[in-house]
DRENBA-642777 format. One record per residue (C-alpha): residue number from 1; residue in three letters; x, y negated, z. Coordinates in Angstrom, 2 decimals. Layout:
REM DRENBA-642777
NODE kemi lumvex      c1      c2      c3
NODE  NUM    ALA       X       Y       Z
...
//
This chain:
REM DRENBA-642777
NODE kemi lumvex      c1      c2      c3
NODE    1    UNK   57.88 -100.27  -14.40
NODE    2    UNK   59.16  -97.43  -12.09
NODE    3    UNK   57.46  -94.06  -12.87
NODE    4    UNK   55.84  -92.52   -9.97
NODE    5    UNK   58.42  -89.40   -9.33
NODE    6    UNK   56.49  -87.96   -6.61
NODE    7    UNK   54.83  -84.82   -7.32
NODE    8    UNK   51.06  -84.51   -6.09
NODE    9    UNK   50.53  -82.41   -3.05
NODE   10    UNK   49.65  -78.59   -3.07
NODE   11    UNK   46.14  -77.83   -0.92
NODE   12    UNK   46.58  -75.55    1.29
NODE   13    UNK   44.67  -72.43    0.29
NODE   14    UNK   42.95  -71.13    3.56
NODE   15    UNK   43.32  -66.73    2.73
NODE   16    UNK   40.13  -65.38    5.21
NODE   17    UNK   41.17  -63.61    7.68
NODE   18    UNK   41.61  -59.85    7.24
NODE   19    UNK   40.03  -57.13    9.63
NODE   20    UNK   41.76  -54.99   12.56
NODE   21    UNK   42.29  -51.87   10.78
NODE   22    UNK   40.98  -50.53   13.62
NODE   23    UNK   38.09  -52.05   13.28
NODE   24    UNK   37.14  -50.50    9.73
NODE   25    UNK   37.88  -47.22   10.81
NODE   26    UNK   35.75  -47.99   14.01
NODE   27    UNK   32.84  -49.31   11.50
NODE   28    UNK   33.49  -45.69    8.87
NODE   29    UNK   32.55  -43.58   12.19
NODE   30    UNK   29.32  -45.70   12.85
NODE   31    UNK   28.70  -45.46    8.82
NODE   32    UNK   29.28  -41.87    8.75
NODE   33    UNK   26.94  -41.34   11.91
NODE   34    UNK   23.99  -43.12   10.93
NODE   35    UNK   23.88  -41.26    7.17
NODE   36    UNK   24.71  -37.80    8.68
NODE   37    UNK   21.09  -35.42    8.34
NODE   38    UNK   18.88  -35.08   11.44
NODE   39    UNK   18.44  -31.13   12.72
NODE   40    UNK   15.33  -29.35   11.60
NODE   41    UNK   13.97  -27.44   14.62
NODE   42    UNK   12.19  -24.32   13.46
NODE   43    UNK    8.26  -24.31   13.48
NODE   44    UNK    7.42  -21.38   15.71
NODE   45    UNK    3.19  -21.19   15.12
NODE   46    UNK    3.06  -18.71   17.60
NODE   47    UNK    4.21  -21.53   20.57
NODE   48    UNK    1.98  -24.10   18.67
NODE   49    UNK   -0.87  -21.92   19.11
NODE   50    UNK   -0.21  -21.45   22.81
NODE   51    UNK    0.53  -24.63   23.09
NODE   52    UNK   -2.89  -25.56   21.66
NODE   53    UNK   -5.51  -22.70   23.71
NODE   54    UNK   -3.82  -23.85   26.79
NODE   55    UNK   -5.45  -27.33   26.59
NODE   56    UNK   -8.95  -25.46   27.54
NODE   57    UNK   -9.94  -25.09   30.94
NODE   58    UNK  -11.05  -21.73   32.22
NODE   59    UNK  -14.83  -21.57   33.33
NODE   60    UNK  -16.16  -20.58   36.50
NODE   61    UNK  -18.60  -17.64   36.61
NODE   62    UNK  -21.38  -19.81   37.64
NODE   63    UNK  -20.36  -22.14   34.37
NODE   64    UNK  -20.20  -19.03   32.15
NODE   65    UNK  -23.72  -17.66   33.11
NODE   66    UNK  -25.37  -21.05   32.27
NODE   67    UNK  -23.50  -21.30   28.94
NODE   68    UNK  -23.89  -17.97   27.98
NODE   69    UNK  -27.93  -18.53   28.53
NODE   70    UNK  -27.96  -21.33   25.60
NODE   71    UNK  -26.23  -19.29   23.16
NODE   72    UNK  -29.33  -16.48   22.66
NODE   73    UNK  -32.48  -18.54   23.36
NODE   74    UNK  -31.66  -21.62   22.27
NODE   75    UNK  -28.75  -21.20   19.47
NODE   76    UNK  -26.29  -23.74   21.22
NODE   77    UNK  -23.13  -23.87   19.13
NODE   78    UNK  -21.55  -26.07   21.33
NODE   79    UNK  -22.14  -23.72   24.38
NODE   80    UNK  -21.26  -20.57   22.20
NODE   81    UNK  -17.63  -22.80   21.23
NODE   82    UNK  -16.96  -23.12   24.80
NODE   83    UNK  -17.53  -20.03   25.88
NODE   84    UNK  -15.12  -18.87   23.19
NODE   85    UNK  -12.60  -21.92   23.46
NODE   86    UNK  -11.98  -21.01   27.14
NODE   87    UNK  -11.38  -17.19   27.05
NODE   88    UNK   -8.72  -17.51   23.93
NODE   89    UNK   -5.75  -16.68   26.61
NODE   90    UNK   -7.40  -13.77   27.35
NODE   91    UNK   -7.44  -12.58   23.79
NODE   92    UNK   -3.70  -13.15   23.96
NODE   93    UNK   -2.97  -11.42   26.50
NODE   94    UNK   -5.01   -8.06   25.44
NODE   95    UNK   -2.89   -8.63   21.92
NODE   96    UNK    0.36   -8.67   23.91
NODE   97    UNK   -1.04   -4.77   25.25
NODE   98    UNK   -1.09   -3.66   21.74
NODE   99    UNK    1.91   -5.15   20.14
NODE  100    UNK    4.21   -2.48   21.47
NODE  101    UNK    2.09   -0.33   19.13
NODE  102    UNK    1.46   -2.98   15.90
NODE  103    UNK    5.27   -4.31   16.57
NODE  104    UNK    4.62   -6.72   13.44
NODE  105    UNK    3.13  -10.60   13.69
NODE  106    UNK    1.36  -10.65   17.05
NODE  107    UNK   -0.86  -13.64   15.56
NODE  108    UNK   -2.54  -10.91   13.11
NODE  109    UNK   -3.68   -9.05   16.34
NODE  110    UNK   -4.36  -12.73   17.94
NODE  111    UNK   -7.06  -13.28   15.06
NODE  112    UNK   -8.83  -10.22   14.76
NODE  113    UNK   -9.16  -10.45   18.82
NODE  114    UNK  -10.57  -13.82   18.22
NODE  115    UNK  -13.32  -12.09   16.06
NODE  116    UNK  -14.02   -9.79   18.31
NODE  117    UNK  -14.42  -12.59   20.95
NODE  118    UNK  -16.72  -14.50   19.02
NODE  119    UNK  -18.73  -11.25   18.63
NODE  120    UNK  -18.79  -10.65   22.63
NODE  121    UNK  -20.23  -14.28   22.79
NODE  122    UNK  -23.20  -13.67   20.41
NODE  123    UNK  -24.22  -10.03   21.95
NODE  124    UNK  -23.04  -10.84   25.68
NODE  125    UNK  -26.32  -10.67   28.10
NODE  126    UNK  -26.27  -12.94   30.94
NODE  127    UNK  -28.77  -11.63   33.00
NODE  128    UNK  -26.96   -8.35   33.63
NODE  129    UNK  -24.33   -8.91   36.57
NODE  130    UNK  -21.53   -8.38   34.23
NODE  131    UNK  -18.47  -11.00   34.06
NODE  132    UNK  -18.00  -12.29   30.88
NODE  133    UNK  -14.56  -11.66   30.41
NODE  134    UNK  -14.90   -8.02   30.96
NODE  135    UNK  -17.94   -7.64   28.69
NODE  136    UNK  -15.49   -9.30   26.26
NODE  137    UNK  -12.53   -7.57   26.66
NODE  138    UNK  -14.33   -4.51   25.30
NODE  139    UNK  -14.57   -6.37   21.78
NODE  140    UNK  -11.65   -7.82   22.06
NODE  141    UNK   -9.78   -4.45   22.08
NODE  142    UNK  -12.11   -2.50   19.23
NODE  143    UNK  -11.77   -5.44   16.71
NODE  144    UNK   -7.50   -5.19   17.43
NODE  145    UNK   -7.76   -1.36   17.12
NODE  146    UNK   -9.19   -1.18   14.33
NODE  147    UNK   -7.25   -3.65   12.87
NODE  148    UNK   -4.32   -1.79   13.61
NODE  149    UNK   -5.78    1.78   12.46
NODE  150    UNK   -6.48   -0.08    9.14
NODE  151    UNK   -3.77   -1.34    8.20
NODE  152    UNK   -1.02    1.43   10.00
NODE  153    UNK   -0.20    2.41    6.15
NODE  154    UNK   -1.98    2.18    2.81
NODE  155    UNK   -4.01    5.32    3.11
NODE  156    UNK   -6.07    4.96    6.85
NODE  157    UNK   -5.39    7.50    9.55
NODE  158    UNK   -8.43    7.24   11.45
NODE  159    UNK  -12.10    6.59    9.82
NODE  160    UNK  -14.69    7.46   12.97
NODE  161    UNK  -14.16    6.32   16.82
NODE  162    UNK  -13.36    9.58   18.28
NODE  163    UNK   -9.78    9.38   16.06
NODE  164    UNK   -9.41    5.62   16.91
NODE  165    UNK   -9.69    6.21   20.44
NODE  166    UNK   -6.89    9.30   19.78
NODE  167    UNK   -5.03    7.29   17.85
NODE  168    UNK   -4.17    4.94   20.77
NODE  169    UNK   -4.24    7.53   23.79
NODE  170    UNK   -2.20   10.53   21.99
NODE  171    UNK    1.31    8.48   22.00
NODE  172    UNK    0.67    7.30   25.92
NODE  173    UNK   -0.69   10.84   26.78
NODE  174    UNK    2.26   12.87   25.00
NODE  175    UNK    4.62   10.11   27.47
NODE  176    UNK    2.34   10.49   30.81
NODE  177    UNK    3.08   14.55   30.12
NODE  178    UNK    7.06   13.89   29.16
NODE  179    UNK    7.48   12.05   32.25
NODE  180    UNK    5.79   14.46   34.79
NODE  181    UNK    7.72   17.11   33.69
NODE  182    UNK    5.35   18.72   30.57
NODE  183    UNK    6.02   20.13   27.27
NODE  184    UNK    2.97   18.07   25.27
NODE  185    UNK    1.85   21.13   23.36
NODE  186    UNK   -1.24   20.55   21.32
NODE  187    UNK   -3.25   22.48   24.10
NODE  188    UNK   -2.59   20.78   26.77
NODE  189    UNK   -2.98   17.92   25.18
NODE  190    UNK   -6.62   18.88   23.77
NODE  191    UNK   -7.32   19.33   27.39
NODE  192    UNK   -6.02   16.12   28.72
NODE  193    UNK   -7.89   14.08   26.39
NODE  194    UNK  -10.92   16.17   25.65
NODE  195    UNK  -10.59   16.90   21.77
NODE  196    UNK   -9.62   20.07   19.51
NODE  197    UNK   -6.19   21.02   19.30
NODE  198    UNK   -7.13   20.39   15.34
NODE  199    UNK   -7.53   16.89   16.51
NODE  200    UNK   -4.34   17.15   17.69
NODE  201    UNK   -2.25   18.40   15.40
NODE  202    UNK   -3.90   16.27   12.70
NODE  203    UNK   -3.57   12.73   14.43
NODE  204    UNK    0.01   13.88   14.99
NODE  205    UNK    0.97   14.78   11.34
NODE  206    UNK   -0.73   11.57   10.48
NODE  207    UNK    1.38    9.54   13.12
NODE  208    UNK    4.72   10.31   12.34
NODE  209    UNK    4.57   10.94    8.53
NODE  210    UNK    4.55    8.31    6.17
NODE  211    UNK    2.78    7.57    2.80
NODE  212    UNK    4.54    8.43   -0.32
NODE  213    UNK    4.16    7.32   -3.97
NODE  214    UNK    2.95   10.35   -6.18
NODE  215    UNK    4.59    8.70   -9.12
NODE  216    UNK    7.44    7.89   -7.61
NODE  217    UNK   10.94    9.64   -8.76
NODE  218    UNK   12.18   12.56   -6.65
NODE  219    UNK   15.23   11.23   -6.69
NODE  220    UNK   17.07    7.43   -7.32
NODE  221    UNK   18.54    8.62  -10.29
NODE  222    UNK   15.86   11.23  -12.19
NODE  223    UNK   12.21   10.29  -14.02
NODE  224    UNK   10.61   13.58  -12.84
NODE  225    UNK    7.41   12.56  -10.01
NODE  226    UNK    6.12   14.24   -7.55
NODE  227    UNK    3.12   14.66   -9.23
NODE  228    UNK    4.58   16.99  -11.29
NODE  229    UNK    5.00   19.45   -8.43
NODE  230    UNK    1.27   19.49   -6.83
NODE  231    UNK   -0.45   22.13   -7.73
NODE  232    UNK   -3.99   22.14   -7.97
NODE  233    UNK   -6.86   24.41   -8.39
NODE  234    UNK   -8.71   22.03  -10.74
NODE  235    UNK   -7.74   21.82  -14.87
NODE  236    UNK   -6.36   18.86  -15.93
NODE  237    UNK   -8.07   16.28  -18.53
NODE  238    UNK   -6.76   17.72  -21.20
NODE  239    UNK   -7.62   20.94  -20.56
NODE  240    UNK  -11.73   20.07  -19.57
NODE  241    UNK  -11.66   17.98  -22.59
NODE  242    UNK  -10.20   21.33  -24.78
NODE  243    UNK  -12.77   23.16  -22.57
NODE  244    UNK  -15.80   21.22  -23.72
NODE  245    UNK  -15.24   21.33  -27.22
NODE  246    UNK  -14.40   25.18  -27.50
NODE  247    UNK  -17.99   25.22  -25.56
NODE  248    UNK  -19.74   23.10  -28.71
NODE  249    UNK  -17.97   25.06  -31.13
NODE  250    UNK  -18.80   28.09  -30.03
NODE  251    UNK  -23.29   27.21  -29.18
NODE  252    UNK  -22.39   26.38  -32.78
NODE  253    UNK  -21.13   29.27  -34.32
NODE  254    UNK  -23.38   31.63  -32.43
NODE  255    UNK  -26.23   29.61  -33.49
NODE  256    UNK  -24.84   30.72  -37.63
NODE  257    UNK  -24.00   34.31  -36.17
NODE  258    UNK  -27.73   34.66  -35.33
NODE  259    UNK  -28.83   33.94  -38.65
NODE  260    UNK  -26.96   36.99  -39.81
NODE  261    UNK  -28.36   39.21  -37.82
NODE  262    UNK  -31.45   41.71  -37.91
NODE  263    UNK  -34.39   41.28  -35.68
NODE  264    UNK  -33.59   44.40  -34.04
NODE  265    UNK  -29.82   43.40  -33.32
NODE  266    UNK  -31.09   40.05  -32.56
NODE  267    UNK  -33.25   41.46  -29.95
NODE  268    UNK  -30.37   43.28  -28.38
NODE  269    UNK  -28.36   40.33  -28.87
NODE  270    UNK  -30.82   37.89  -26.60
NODE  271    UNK  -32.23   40.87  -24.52
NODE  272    UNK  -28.64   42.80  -23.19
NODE  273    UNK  -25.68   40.60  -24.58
NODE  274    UNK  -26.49   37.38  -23.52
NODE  275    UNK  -28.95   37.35  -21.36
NODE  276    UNK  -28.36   36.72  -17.71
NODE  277    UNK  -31.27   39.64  -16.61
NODE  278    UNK  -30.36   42.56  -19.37
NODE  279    UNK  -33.27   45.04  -20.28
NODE  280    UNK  -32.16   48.34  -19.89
NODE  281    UNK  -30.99   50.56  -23.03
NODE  282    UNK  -34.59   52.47  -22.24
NODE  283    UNK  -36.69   49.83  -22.41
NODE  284    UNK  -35.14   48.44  -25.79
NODE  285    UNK  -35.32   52.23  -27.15
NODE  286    UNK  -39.02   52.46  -26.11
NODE  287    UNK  -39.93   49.12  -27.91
NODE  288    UNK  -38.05   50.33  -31.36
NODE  289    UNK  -38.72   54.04  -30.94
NODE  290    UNK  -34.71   54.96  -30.52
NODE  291    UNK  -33.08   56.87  -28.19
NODE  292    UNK  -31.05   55.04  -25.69
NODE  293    UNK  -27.69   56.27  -27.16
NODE  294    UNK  -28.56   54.50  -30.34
NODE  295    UNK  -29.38   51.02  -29.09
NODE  296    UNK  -25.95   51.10  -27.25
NODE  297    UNK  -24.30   51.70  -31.01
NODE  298    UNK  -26.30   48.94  -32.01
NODE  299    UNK  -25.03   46.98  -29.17
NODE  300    UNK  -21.68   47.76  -29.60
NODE  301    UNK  -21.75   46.87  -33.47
NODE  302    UNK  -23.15   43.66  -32.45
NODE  303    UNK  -20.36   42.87  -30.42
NODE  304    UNK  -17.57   44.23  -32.61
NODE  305    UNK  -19.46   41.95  -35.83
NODE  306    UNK  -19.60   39.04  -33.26
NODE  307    UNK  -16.14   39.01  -32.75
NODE  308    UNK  -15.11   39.45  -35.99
NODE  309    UNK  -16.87   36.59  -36.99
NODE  310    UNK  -15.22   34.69  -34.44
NODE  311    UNK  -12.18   35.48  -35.31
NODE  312    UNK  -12.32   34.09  -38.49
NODE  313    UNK  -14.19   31.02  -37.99
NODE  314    UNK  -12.21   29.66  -34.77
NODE  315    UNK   -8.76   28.76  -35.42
NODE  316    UNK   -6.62   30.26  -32.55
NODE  317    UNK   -9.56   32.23  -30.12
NODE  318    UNK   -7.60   34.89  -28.94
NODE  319    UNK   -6.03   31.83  -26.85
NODE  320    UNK   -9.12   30.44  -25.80
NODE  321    UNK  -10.57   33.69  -24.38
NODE  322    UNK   -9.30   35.88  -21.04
NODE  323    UNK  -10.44   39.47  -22.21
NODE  324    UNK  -14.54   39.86  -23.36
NODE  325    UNK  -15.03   39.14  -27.11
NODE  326    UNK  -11.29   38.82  -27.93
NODE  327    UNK  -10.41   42.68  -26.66
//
């Protein structure tokens, strides 16, 4: 038999087909676009909040009237909302007035003008021919002002209305003067605006200084405060406390001192020495039958026994004493 020499056919391998190089790069730039982040636009809640009062319609004065009649007699919250829903632009816009002054978040001053709003709303009278935004603006301005004069600095610059109103018309006033052509002395000033030159000077120191830390260090670099350099008129703790108990020891040690005593030197003693209405030397020299010369010996031996005795029963009262007994 013949042997099949033939050798069995190869298959053909089909290789798939490879991709434009090109093309990959192409497909890396659409990979690389669609993982890159998104941009994160900054969340101003100032615009939000304008962006949100602005979807309220103003009110005619006929609509406000009506409204503004549910809110007292019949306690319409719904009314009293609208009334206050529509007029929030105007609270804005008063804030913008006193920014210049605040110069910090306008929203703070936005809020506490919204207070004051609310406020207008519940004390507003309808029947008075009065628009309602100009009863309100009133509110609207004390509720920012004192806002403002409360929280200028820690320690508040202006407690009754006569220095709030000063407060915001001294700065513009001392300007108005500048620009006509005036020196804004504290007298002319006190006349423009009706107040003391005290007044004056006062709200001024207050303006431009600022508060400072009594415990704070002088300097960066050194642990004394400036405490330490106030003086004062007043003792300090320690000293009342030292005060108090020199006091007790000494009701007690006059209370043994008495016992030592005669009754004729203790009637000097309560009569002339420390009494706050003395007898006279006469009088005590008529009651013991002495002449007046004699009951001031006595009186004088009292004192030098006295303090003697104090002497040697209080530790250190020479220090505790500014002339009398310890001379």
């Amino acid at each position: 038999m013949k042997k099949n020499t033939k050798s069995p056919k190869k298959k053909k391998v089909i290789k798939p087909k490879q991709a434009p190089k090109a093309a990959k790069k192409s497909n890396a730039g659409i990979t690389a676009k669609k993982s890159s982040p998104r941009a994160v636009v900054k969340f101003d809640p100032l615009q939000r909040y304008l962006t949100e009062i602005s979807k309220y319609n103003l009110l005619t004065r006929e609509q406000e009237v009506e409204l503004a009649k549910k809110v007292p007699e019949g306690g319409d919250t719904d009314a009293a909302y609208v009334l206050v829903t529509s007029n929030l632009r105007l609270v804005v816009k008063i804030a913008l007035e006193f920014q210049r002054v605040w110069m910090q978040n306008l929203l703070d001053l936005i809020q506490e003008g919204n207070i004051g709003l609310m406020q207008a709303v519940k004390k507003f009278d309808p029947y008075k021919n009065v628009k309602f935004s100009y009863y309100a603006s009133f509110w609207i301005k004390a509720y920012i002002l004192k806002f403002i004069m409360d929280n200028w600095r820690l320690v508040k610059i202006g407690t009754t209305q006569g220095q709030r109103k000063l407060f915001f018309k001294l700065k513009k006033e001392k300007q108005k003067l500048i620009d006509e052509g005036f020196d804004p002395k504290p007298k002319l000033l006190s006349e423009r605006l009706g107040v003391s030159e005290r007044e004056i000077v006062d709200m001024d120191q207050r303006l431009d200084g600022w508060d400072v830390s009594l415990d704070s260090p002088l300097k960066d670099d050194s642990d004394t405060e400036r405490i330490e350099f106030l003086s004062t008129d007043t003792d300090s703790a320690e000293d009342q406390v030292a005060k108090k108990e020199m006091e007790s020891l000494l009701h007690s040690k006059i209370a043994e001192f008495r016992k030592k005593m005669t009754p004729r030197e203790l009637e000097i003693f309560d009569t002339r020495i420390f009494s706050d209405t003395p007898v006279t030397l006469q009088e005590i020299g008529d009651k013991y039958g002495i002449s007046r010369e004699r009951v001031r010996q006595v009186e004088k031996n009292v004192i030098k026994k006295m303090r003697e005795f104090f002497k040697r029963e209080i530790p250190d009262f020479k220090s505790y004493t500014n002339g009398g007994f310890a001379d």
